[in-house]
FILUM-95625 format. One record per residue (C-alpha): residue number from 0; residue in one letter; x, y, z. Coordinates in steps of 0.25 Angstrom, whole numbers, plus 5000, padded with zeros to 4 digits. Example, Ala and Ser with C-alpha at 12.3 -4.5 7.8 and 13.67 -1.06 7.14 Angstrom:
! residues 2
0:A:5049:4982:5031
1:S:5055:4996:5029
***
This chain:
! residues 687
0:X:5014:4687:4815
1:X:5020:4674:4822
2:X:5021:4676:4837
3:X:5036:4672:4842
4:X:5037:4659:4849
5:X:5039:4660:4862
6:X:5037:4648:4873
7:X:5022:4644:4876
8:X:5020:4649:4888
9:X:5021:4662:4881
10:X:5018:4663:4868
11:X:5009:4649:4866
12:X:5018:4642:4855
13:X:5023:4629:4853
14:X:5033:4622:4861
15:X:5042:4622:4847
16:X:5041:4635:4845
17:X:5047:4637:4860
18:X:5058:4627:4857
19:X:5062:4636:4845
20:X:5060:4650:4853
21:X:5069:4644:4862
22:X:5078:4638:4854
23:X:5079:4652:4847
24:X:5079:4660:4859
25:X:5091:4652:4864
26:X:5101:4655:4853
27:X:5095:4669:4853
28:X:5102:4669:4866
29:X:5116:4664:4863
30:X:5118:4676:4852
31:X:5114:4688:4860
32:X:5114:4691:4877
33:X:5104:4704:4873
34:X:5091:4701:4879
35:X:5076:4706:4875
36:X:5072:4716:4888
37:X:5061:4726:4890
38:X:5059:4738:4897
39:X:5049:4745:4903
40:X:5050:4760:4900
41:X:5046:4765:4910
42:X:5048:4754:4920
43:X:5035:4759:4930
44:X:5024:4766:4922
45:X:5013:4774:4925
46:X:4999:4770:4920
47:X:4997:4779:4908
48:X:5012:4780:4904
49:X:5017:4770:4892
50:X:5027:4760:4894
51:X:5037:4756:4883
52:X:5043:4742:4886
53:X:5056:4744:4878
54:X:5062:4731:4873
55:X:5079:4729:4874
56:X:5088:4719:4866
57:X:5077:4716:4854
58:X:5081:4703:4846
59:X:5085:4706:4832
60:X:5078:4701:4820
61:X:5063:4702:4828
62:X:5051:4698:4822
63:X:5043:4705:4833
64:X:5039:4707:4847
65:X:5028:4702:4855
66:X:5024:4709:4869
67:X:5016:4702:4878
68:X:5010:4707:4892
69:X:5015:4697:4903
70:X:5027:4691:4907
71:X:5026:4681:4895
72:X:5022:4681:4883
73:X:5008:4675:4880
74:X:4999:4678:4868
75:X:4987:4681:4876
76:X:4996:4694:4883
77:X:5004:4697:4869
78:X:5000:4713:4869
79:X:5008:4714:4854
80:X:5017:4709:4844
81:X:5026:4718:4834
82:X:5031:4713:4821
83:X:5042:4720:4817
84:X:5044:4718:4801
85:X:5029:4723:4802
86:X:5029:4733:4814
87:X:5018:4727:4816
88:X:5010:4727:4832
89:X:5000:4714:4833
90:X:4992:4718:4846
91:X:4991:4707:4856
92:X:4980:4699:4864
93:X:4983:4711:4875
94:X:4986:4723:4866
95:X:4979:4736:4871
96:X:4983:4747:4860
97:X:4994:4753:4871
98:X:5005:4745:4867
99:X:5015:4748:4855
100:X:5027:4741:4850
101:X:5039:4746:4845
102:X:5049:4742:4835
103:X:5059:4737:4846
104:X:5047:4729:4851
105:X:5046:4739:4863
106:X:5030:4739:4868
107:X:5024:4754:4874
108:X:5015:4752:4883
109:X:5006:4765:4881
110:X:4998:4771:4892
111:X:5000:4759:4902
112:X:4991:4754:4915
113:X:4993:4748:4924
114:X:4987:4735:4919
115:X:5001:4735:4909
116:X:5010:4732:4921
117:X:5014:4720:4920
118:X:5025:4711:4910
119:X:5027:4713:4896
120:X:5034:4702:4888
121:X:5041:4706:4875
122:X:5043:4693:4865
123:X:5053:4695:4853
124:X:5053:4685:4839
125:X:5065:4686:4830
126:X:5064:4681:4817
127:X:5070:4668:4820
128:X:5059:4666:4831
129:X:5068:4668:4842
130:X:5059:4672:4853
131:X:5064:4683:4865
132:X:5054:4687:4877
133:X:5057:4699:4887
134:X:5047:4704:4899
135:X:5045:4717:4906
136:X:5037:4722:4916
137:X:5029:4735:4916
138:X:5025:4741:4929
139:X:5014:4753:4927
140:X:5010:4761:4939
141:X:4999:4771:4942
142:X:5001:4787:4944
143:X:4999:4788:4957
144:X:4989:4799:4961
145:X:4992:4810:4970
146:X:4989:4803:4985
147:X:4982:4809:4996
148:X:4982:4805:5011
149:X:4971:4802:5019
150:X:4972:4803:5036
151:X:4965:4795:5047
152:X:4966:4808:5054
153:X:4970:4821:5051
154:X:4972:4827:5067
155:X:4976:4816:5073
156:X:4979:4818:5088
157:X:4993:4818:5093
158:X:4997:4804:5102
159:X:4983:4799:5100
160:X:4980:4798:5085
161:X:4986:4790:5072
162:X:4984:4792:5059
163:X:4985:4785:5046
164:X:4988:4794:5034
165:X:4985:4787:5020
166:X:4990:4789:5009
167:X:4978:4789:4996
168:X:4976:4783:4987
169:X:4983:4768:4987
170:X:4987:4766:4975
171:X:4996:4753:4971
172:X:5012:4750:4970
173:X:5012:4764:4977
174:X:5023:4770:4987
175:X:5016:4778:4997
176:X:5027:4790:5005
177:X:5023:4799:5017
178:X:5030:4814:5019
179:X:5026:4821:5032
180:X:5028:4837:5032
181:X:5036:4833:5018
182:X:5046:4821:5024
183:X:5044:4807:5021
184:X:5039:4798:5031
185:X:5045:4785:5036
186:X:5038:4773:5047
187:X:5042:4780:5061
188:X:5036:4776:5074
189:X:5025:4787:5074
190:X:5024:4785:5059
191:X:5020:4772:5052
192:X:5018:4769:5036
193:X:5009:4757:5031
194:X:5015:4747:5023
195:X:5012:4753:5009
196:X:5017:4768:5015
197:X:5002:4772:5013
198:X:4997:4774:5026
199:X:5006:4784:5037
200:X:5000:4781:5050
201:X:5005:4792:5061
202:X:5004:4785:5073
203:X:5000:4792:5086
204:X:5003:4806:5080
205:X:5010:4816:5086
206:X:5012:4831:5084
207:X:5024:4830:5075
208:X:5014:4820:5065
209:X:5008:4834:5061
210:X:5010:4837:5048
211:X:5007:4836:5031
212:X:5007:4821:5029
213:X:5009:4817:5011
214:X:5009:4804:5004
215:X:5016:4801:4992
216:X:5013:4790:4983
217:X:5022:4784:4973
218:X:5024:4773:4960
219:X:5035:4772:4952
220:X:5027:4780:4941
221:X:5021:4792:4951
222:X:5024:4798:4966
223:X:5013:4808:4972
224:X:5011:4814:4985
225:X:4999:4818:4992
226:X:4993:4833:4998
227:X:5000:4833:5010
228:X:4988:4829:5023
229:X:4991:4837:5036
230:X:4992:4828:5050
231:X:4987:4837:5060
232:X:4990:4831:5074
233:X:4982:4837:5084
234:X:4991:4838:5097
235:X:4991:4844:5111
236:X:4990:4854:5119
237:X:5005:4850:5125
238:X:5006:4854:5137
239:X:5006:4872:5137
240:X:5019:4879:5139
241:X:5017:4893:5145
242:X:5027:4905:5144
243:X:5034:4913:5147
244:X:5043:4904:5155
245:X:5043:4914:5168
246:X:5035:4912:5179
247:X:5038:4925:5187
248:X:5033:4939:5185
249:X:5032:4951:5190
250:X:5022:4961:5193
251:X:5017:4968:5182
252:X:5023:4959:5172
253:X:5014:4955:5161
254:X:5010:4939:5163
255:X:5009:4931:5148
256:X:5010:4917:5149
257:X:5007:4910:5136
258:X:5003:4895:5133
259:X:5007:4886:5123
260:X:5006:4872:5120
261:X:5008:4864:5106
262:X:4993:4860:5102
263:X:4985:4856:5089
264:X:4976:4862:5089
265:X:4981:4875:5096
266:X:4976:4873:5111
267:X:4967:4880:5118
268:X:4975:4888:5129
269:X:4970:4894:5143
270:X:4975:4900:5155
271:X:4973:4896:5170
272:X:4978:4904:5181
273:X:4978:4897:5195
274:X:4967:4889:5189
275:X:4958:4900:5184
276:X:4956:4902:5169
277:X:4961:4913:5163
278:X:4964:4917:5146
279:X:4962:4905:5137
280:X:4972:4911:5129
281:X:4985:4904:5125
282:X:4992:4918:5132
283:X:4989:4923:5145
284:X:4993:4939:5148
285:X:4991:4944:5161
286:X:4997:4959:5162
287:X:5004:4966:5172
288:X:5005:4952:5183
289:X:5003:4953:5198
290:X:5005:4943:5209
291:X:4989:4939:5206
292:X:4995:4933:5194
293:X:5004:4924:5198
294:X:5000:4910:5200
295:X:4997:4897:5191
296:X:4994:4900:5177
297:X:4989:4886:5167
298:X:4989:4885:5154
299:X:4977:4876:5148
300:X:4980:4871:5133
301:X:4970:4863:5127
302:X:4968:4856:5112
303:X:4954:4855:5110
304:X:4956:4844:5098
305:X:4966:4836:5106
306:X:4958:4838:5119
307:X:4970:4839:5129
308:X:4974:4850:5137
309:X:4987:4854:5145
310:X:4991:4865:5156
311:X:5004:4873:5159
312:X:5002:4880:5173
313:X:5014:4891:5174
314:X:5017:4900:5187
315:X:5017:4913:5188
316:X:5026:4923:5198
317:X:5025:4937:5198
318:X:5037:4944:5202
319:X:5045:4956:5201
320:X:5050:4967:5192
321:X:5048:4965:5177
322:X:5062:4968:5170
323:X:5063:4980:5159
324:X:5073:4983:5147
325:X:5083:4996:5147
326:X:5090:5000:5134
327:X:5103:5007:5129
328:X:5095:5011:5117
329:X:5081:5006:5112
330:X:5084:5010:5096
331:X:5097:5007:5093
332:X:5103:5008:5080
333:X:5106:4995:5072
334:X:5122:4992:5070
335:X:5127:5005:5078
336:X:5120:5004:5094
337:X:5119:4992:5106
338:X:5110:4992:5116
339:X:5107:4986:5130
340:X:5096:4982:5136
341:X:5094:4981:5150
342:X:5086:4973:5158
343:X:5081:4981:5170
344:X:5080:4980:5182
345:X:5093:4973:5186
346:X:5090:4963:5199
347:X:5098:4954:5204
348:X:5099:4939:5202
349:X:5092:4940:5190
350:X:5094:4933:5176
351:X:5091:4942:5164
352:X:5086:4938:5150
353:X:5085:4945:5137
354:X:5075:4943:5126
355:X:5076:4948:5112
356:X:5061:4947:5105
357:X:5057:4936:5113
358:X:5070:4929:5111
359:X:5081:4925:5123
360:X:5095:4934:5122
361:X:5108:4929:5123
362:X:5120:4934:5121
363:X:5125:4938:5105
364:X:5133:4946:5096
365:X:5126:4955:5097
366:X:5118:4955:5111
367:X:5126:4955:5124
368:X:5120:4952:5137
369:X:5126:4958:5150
370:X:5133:4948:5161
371:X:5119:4948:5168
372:X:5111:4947:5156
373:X:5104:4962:5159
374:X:5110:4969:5149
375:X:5108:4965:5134
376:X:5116:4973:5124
377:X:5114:4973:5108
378:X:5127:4976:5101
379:X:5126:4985:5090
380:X:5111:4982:5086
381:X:5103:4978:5074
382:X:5089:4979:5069
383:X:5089:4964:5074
384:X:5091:4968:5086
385:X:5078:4975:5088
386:X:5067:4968:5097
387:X:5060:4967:5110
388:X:5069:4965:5121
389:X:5065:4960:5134
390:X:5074:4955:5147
391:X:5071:4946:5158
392:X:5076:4943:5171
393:X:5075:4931:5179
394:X:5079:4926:5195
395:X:5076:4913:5201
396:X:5060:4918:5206
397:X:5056:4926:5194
398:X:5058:4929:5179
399:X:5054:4942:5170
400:X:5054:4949:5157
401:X:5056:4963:5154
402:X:5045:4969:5144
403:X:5052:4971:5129
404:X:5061:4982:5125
405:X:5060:4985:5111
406:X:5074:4987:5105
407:X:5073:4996:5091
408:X:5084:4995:5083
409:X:5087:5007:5074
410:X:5092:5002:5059
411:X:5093:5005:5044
412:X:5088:5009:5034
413:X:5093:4997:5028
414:X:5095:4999:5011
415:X:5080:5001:5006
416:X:5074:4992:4998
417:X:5064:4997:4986
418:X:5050:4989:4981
419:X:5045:4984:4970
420:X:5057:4977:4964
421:X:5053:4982:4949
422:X:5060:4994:4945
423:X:5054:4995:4931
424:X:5039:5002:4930
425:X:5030:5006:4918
426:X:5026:5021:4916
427:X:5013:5022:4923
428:X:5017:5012:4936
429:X:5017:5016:4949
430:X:5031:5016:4955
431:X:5030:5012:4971
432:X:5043:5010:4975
433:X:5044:5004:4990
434:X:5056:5006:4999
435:X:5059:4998:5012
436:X:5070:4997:5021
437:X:5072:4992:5035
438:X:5074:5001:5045
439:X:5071:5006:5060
440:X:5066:5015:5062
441:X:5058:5016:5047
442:X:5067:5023:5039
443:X:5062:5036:5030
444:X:5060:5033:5014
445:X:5063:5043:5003
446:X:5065:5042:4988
447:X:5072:5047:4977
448:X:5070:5046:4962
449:X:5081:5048:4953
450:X:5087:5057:4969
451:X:5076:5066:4969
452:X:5067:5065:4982
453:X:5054:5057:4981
454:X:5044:5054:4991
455:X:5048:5049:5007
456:X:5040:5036:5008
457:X:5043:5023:5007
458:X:5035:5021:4994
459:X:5037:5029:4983
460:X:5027:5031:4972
461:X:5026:5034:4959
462:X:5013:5033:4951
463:X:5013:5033:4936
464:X:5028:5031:4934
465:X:5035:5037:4920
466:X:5049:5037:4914
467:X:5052:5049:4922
468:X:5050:5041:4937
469:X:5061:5030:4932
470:X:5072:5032:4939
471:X:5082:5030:4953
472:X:5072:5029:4966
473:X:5080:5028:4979
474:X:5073:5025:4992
475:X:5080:5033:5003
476:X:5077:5026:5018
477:X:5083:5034:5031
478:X:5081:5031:5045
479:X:5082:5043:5054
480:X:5085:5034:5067
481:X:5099:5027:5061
482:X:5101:5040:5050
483:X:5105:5028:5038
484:X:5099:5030:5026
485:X:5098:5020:5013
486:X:5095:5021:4999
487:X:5090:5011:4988
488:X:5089:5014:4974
489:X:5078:5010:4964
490:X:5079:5011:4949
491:X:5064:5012:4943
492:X:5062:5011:4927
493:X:5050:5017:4920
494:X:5048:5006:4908
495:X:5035:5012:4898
496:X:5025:5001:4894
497:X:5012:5002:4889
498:X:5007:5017:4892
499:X:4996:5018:4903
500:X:4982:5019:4897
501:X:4973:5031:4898
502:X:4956:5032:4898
503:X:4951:5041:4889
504:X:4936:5043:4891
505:X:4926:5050:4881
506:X:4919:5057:4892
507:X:4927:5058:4908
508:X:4913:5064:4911
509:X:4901:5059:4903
510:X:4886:5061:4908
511:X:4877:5051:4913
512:X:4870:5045:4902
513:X:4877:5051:4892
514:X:4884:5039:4882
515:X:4897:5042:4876
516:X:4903:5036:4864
517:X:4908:5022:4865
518:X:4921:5020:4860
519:X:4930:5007:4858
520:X:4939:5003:4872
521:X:4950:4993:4876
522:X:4959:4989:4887
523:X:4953:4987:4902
524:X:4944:4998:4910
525:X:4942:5001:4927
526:X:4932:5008:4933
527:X:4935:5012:4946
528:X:4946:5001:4946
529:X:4938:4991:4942
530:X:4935:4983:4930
531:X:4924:4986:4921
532:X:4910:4983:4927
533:X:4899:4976:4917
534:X:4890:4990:4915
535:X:4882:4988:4901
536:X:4887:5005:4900
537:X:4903:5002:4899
538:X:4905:4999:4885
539:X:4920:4993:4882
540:X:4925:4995:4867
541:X:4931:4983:4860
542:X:4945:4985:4863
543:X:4942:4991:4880
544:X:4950:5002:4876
545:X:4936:5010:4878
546:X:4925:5009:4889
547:X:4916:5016:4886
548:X:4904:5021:4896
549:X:4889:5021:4891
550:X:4881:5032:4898
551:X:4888:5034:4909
552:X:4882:5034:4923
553:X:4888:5040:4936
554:X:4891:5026:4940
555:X:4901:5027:4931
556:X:4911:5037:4937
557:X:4923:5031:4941
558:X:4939:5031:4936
559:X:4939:5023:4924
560:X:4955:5015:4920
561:X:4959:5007:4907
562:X:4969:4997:4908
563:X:4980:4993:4895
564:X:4987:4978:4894
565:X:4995:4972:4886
566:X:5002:4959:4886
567:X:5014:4964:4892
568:X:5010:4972:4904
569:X:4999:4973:4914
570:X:4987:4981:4915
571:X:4991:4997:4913
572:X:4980:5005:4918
573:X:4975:5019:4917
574:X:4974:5030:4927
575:X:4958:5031:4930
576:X:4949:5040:4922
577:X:4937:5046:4932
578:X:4924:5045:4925
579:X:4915:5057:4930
580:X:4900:5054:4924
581:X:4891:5066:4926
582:X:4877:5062:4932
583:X:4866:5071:4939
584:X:4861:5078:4944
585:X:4851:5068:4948
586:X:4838:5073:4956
587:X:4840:5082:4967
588:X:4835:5076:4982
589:X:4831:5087:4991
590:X:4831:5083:5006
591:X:4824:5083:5017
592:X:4813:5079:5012
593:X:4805:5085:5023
594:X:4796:5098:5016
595:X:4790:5104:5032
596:X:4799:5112:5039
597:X:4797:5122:5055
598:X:4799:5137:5053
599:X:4813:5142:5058
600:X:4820:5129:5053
601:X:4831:5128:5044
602:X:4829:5121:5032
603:X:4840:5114:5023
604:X:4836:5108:5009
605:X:4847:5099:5003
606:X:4847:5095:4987
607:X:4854:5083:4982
608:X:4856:5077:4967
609:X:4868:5067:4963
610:X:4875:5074:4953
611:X:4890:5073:4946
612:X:4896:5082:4946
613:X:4889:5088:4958
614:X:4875:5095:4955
615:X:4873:5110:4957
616:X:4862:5114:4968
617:X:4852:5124:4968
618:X:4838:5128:4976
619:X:4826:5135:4970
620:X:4815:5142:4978
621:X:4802:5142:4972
622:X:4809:5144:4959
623:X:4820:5155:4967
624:X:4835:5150:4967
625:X:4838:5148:4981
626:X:4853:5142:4985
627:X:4862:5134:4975
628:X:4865:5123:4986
629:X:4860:5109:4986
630:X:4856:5112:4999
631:X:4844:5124:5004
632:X:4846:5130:5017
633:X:4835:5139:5023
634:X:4835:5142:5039
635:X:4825:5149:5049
636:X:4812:5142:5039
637:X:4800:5151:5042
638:X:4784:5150:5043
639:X:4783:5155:5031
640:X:4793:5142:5025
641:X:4791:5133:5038
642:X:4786:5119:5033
643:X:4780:5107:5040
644:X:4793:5099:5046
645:X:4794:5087:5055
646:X:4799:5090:5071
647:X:4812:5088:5070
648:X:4818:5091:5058
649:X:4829:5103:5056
650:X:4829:5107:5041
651:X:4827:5122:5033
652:X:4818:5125:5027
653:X:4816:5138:5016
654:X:4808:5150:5015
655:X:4797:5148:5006
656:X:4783:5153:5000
657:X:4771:5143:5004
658:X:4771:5133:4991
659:X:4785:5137:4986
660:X:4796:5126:4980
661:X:4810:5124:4982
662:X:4818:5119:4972
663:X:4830:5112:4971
664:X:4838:5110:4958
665:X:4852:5101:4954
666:X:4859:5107:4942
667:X:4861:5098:4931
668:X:4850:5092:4926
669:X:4843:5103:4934
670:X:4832:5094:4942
671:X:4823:5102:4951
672:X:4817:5096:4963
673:X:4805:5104:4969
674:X:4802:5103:4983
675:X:4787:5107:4985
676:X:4783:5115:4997
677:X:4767:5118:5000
678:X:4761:5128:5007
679:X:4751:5119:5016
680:X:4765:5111:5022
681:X:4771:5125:5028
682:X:4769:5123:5043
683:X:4771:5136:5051
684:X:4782:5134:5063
685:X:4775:5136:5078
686:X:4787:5138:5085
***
């Protein structure tokens, strides 16, 4: 197809042809004020995204449209040319396969870089050679990736270091932000930015610089922020405040001074008193103070990471008599009783102070102190009200502080609240209904099903619930010290499900080594509450509905469950089956072992066999039936029975012929063990 004309320094044609373009383009002009405009949707790309540069105000009566890449249009950067009778798309010298013209000349730019930012010029050519050319400029930016900050120094020291926070990676026609603790940050004097944003440099950091620092980075196609980095400013130790305030004391008080000072790390606290070390401890406690205790007392704090250290030295006084607290009434009931508390002893010129839980008293609705300050009085109490109370008194030469008084106020029950929240159970749950209620002293709990008397706990439970436990439970609370009693009501629906599963077994007690028959099995299996270990003799049938044991051992005595699922409940599982495999006797151990034994001892023969159930015992003597015990008891041996038996040794022997047997024998299997007794071992006693 013939390319439009267009002046040279654009297209290449001849000067006529631009005197015609011209010429045309002119009265072009004075018939129509539309003009030829492109535009960039979107106007900022992201590399990857495709770009459509929709073209506005088309001339009529086209013969096709030529693109370009550049701000004019040149042949050697034509990208394509459409031909509209055709609908045809001639690539161009810088055609890639990504670009694709459209009817209306519009050109989509697919899947762009940034290598296709830049100008694009759009040349149109009617069919009376009249020649229009418009321009646009694409802008295509990366997606940012998600930054992260790097630090010069992570524990900088306060009033000594600076640090430089950078936020990475640099990346191009990028805004860089800061937030410190999550607010954006701004130049300030301790505070400067660089002059792209990317490096926050703290300058001579302080305490206050302590924090999470975050970065952000942002195009006009992408915004990102970082991980949040934390600035840990080691400071300190400031200089130690001591307390309490007072100085004075009097005998017998107890002395607790403690230290603190604001340090990072925490500081390393010790005690001097009159320039003698004492605790290195931040607290120093010394009971029950007598004038040997009075003097200078320091506090050392030290900050091992900052290597400074600072002292507080605090004077102590002892002095006289240590205040204490009288009361009206010491459990008053909330709502209906006041009480005043008096500070004792009453001295003159003295200033008195209250505190409530460590906290100064002033005067309320509902405290009111007396004109000297001894007497504090609560008006009409509540459970708020209950505390440690302590008084102090002060004059011009010493100050003290009563030890606490405990006030105990007296309330509720308030209404009872009952747990779980679910009121709708399954036949075979267990129903454990919780009831709670604030009161003081505890109150007493009782319950009621449907009004009839249940349990008087707290907790009530009900195992294996059925229709018939669905029904009104009410928690009853009482408390015997305010007489006020309180009811909730808890409505509970039995809802039948799947029915619980059951074991049946071909054999509750099978013989060792004996095989049943195997039958098909289903669902999921427990032993002893846990699941199925991998034994080559526990057979499961195809659908685990049957487990079946291959020769049983004694190992396999247990409690054995089966569990049912479907898809719309959980796991219902089945009370425990016990398992009793029969074994033994296995056998018999006859102990001691010693076969020599002293005239006039007392010998005891014990016979042993593991057995289940437990194996029946019995002795023979030289083929006679002696005692049907698993142990042989015969005193006061003689010579004729006396037998060789280590110094020493306490056992009894029996009355036997020289070269007789003793049997002893386990019922079941019947073993027999023989224990062998040769004439030539019988020793006569000499004693």
């Amino acid at each position: 197809m013939e390319t439009p004309s267009a002046p040279p320094r654009r297209m290449g044609y001849t000067w006529q042809g631009l005197l015609l373009s011209v010429s045309l383009l002119s009265f072009w002009n004075l018939l129509t004020t539309a003009q030829l405009t492109i535009e960039s949707v979107p106007a900022n790309a992201a590399e990857g995204s495709d770009v459509l540069l929709r073209v506005h105000n088309s001339p009529e009566n086209l013969q096709g449209y030529y693109w370009y890449k550049g701000e004019s249009a040149m042949d050697n950067q034509q990208i394509a040319l459409y031909v509209i009778a055709t609908q045809e798309t001639r690539p161009g010298s810088v055609y890639s396969g990504r670009e694709m013209i459209y009817h209306n000349g519009s050109l989509l730019l697919q899947n762009v870089t940034q290598k296709d930012t830049g100008f694009y010029t759009l040349c149109t050519k009617t069919g009376h050679l009249q020649i229009e050319e418009a321009s646009v400029q694409l802008f295509v930016f990366t997606e940012l990736p998600k930054p992260f900050i790097t630090s010069t120094n992570s524990s900088p020291v306060e009033g000594k270091d600076s640090v430089a926070l950078m936020c990475e990676p640099e990346t191009p026609d990028t805004t860089y932000l800061w937030w410190i603790n999550g607010h954006r940050v701004a130049d300030s004097d301790s505070l400067e930015l660089s002059k792209d944003n990317r490096t926050l440099t703290l300058l001579r950091v302080t305490r206050n610089d302590t924090g999470n620092y975050e970065c952000g980075t942002r195009n006009p196609v992408s915004a990102n922020r970082s991980d949040p980095v934390t600035l840990n400013v080691l400071y300190g130790p400031d200089t130690p405040i001591t307390s309490p305030p007072e100085s004075h004391f009097r005998p017998g008080d107890s002395l607790r001074l403690f230290c603190h000072t604001a340090s990072n790390p925490a500081a390393q606290y010790s005690w001097l008193f009159n320039g003698r070390p004492q605790s290195s401890t931040q607290e120093l406690f010394i009971p029950n103070v007598t004038a040997n205790n009075a003097g200078s007392y320091t506090c050392l704090v030290h900050n091992s990471a900052t290597g400074v250290s600072r002292t507080t030295v605090k004077n102590i006084l002892v002095l006289l008599p240590k205040p204490f607290i009288t009361s009206t009434n010491s459990s008053p009931v909330e709502g209906k009783d006041s009480v005043a508390l008096m500070c004792e002893p009453e001295t003159p010129d003295t200033t008195y102070l209250w505190w409530i839980n460590g906290h100064r008293v002033a005067d309320s609705d509902s405290l009111e102190l007396s004109k000297d300050n001894r007497t504090l009085t609560l008006l009409r109490v509540t459970r708020n009200d209950t505390g440690n109370y302590e008084c102090g008194t002060r004059n011009p030469v010493s100050a003290n502080r009563s030890d606490p008084v405990t006030l105990n106020v007296l309330y509720g029950p308030d209404t009872p609240i009952t747990s779980p929240p679910e009121s709708h159970f399954r036949p075979g749950d267990n129903l454990r209904l919780f009831c709670h209620t604030a009161s003081n002293p505890a109150a007493q709990y009782s319950w009621l099903f449907n009004g009839r008397p249940q349990s008087s706990t707290q907790e009530l439970f009900i195992p294996n619930v059925t229709a018939n436990n669905a029904g009104s439970y009410t928690c009853l609370v009482h408390n015997s010290a305010t007489g006020v009693s309180r009811t909730t009501v808890k409505n509970i629906l039995v809802l039948a499900e799947l029915p619980k599963p059951f074991v049946t077994s071909t054999n509750s007690s099978p013989v060792e080594g004996k095989e049943p028959k195997a039958q098909n099995t289903t669902y999921l299996w427990w032993i002893n509450g846990h699941s199925l270990p991998g034994r080559d003799r526990l057979e499961l049938s195809k659908d685990n509905r049957t487990l079946t044991l291959l020769r049983v051992t004694r190992n396999d005595t247990g409690n054995y469950e089966c569990g049912t699922w479907n898809p719309v409940m959980s796991v219902n599982r089945s009370d425990p089956v016990t398992l009793n495999v029969l074994y033994g006797p296995s056998p018999p151990i006859t102990s001691p072992p010693v076969s020599h034994f002293h005239p006039e001892a007392n010998f005891c023969l014990s016979c042993h066999a593991s057995s289940n159930p437990a194996a029946q015992y019995s002795w023979l003597f030289n083929g006679r039936p002696q005692s049907s015990t698993h142990e042989l008891i015969i005193p006061n041996i003689t010579a004729n029975n006396a037998f060789s038996l280590l110094p020493g040794h306490q056992l009894c022997p029996w009355e036997r012929e020289p070269g007789e047997s003793l049997d002893c024998s386990a019922s079941s299997s019947k073993p027999t063990l023989s224990l062998h007794l040769p004439h030539s071992q019988l020793i006569p006693s000499t004693e």
